[in-house]
C-alpha positions as CSV (number, residue, x, y, z in Angstrom):
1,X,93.7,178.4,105.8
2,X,90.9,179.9,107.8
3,X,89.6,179.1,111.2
4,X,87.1,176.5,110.1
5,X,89.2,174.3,108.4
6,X,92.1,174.6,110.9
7,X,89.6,172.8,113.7
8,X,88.3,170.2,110.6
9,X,92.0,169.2,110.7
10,X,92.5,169.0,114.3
11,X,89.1,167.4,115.4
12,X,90.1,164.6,112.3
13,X,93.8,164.2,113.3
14,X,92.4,163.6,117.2
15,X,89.4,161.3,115.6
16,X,91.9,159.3,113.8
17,X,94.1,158.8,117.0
18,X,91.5,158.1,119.4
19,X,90.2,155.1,117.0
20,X,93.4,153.8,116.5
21,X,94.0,153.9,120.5
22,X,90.4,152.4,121.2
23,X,91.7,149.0,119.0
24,X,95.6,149.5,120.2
25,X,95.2,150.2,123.9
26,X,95.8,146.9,126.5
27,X,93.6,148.4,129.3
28,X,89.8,148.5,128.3
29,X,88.9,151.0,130.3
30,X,91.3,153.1,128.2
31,X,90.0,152.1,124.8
32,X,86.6,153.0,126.2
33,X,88.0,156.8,127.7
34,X,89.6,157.3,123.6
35,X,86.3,156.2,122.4
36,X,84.5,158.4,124.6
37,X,87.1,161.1,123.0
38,X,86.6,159.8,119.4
39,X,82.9,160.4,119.7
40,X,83.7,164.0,121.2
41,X,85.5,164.6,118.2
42,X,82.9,163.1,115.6
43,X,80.1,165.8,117.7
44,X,82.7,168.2,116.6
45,X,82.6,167.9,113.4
46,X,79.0,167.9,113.3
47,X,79.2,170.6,114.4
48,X,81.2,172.3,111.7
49,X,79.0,170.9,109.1
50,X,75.9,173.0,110.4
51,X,74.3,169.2,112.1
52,X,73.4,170.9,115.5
53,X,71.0,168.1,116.2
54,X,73.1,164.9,115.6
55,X,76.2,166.8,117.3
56,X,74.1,167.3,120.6
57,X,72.7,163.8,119.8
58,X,76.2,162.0,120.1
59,X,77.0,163.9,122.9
60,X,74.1,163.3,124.9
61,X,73.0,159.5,123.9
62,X,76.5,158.4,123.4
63,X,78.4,160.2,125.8
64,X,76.5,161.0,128.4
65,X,74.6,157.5,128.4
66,X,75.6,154.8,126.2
67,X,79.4,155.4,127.0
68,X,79.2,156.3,130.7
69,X,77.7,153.2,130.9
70,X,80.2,150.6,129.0
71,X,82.8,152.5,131.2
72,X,81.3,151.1,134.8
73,X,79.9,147.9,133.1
74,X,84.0,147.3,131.9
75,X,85.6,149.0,135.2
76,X,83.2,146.5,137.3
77,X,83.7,143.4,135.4
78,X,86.8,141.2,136.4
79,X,88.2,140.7,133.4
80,X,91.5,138.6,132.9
81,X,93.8,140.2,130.2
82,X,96.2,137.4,130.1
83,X,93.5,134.7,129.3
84,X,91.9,137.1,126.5
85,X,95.7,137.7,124.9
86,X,95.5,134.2,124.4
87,X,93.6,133.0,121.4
88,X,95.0,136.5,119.8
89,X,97.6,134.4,117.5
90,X,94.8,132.1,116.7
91,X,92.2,134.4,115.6
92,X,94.1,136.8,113.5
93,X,94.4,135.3,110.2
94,X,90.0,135.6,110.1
95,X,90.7,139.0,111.6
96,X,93.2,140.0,109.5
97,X,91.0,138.5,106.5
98,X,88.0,140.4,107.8
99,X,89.4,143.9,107.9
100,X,91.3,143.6,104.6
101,X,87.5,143.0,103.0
102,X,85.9,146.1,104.9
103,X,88.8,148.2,103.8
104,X,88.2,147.3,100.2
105,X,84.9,147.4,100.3
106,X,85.4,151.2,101.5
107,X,88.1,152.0,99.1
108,X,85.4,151.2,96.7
109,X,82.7,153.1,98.0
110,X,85.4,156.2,97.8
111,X,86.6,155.6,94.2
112,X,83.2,155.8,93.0
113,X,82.3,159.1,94.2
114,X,79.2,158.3,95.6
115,X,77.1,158.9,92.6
116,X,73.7,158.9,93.0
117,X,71.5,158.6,89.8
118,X,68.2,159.8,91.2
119,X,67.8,161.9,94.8
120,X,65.0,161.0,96.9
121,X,61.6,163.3,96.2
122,X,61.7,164.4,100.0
123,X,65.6,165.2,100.1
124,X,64.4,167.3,96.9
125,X,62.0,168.8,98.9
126,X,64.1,169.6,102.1
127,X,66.9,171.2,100.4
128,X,64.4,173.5,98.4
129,X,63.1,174.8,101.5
130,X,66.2,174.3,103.5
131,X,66.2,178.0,104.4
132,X,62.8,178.4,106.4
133,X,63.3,174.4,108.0
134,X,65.1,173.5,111.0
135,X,67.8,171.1,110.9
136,X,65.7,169.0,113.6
137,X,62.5,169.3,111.6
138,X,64.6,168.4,108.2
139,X,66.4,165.6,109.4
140,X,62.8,164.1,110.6
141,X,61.1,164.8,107.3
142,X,63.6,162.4,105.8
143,X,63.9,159.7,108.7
144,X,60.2,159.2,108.5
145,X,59.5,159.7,104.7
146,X,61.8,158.4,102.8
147,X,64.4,156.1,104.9
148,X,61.4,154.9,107.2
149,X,61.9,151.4,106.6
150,X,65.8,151.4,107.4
151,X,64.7,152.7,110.2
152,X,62.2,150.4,111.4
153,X,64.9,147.4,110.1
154,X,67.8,149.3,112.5
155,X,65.4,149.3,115.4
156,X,64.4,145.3,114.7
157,X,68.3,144.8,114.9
158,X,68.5,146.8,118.1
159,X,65.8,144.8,120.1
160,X,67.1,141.8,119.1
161,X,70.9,143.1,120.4
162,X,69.4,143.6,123.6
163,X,67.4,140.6,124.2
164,X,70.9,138.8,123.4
165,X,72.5,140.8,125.7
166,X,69.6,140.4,128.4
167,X,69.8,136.6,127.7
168,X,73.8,136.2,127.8
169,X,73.2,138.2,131.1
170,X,70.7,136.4,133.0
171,X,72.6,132.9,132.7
172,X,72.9,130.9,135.5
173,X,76.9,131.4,137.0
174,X,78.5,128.7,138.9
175,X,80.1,131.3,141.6
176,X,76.2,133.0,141.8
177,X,75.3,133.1,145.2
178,X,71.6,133.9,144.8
179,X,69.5,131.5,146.6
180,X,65.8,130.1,145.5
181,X,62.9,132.0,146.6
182,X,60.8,128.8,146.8
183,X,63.6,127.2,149.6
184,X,63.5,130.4,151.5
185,X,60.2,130.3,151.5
186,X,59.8,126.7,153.0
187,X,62.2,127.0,155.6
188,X,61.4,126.6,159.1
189,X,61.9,128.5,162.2
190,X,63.7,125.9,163.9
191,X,66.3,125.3,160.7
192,X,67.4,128.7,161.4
193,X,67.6,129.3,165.1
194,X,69.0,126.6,167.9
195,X,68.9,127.9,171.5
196,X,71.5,126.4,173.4
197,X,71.4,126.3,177.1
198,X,75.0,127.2,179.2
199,X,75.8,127.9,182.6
200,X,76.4,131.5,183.9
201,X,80.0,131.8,184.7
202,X,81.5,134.2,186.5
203,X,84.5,136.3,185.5
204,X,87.1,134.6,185.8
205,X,86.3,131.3,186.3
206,X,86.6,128.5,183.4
207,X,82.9,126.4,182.5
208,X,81.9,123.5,184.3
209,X,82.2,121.6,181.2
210,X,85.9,122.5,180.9
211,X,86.6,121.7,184.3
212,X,84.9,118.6,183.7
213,X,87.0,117.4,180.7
214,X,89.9,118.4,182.2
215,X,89.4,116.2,184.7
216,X,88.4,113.3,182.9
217,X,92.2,113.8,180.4
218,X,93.4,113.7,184.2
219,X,91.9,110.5,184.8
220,X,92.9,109.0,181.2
221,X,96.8,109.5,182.2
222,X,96.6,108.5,185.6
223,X,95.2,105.6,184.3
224,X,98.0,104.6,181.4
């Protein structure tokens, strides 16, 4: 076994652990660190296959942006374990239904062997002059040739994925403390200020006004 396929086998054995940790792990914030570590592991062998650009791509976009920021958005959020753990019983029959239909559809996917009856014209054309084009250049000629409009459909579904998420967002809490703009604006000087005149007093000495009260409780139990 050379060197190559020794790191093929570790960077899949620690790919393979750090997905099964991102859906085992009770702590979020730990099943986003594995998934930072599975996507690490994925640039790897990227890496090993001669992909320089989508390895530095996963690494930058989804490491150094996209996870970075799940990791603070889920360490800020207050999030109540207990009350999620709930519904868990409930829910995993459609779960368990659910992944039992991916994992066939991909079992089926790998018994076929991928054929492929008829290559595309411009994957033709890149792997004929694969020698004198960059892997960049390549991997551009086919995203905007060939698999254009699976592009264009994947970046439909990503705008509409984050006008969801600015929507979900943006609703109006019950424990928000913002207040209107349009009553700040109409408030008046005298709703937020009261001057209140007292009398100097000395060090020392209690306020007229206590003195006072205290004399009329005097008064109230002489009287009784």
């Amino acid at each position: 076994m050379d060197v190559k396929t020794g790191f093929f086998y570790l960077f899949s054995v620690v790919l393979l652990f750090a997905a099964f940790r991102v859906v085992t792990a009770r702590n979020p914030v730990h099943a986003v660190l594995f998934l930072m570590l599975a996507f690490s592991q994925a640039s790897g062998l990227w890496l090993l296959l001669q992909a320089e650009f989508l390895a530095m791509v996963l690494v930058l976009v989804y490491l150094g942006a996209v996870m970075v920021l799940f990791l603070f958005v889920v360490m800020m959020l207050d999030i109540n374990l207990d009350t999620l753990r709930e519904g868990f019983w409930k829910h995993f029959p459609l779960a368990a239904t659910l992944g039992a239909l991916v994992a066939l559809e991909m079992a089926a996917v790998l018994m076929s062997g991928f054929r492929i009856s008829e290559a595309p014209k411009a994957a033709l054309e890149v792997g004929q002059l694969a020698p004198q084009v960059p892997n960049t250049k390549a991997l551009g000629i086919l995203l905007y040739t060939e698999y254009l409009m699976p592009i264009q459909v994947a970046a439909a579904i990503l705008l509409v994925a984050m006008i969801a998420a600015i929507a979900l967002t943006l609703r109006q809490r019950k424990d928000s403390k913002a207040i209107s703009a349009s009553e700040q604006v109409h408030v008046r000087a005298g709703d937020r200020l009261v001057v209140v005149k007292m009398d100097v007093v000395k060090l020392g000495e209690a306020p007229k006004s206590a003195e006072a009260g205290a004399e009329v409780d005097a008064s109230k139990e002489t009287k009784q």
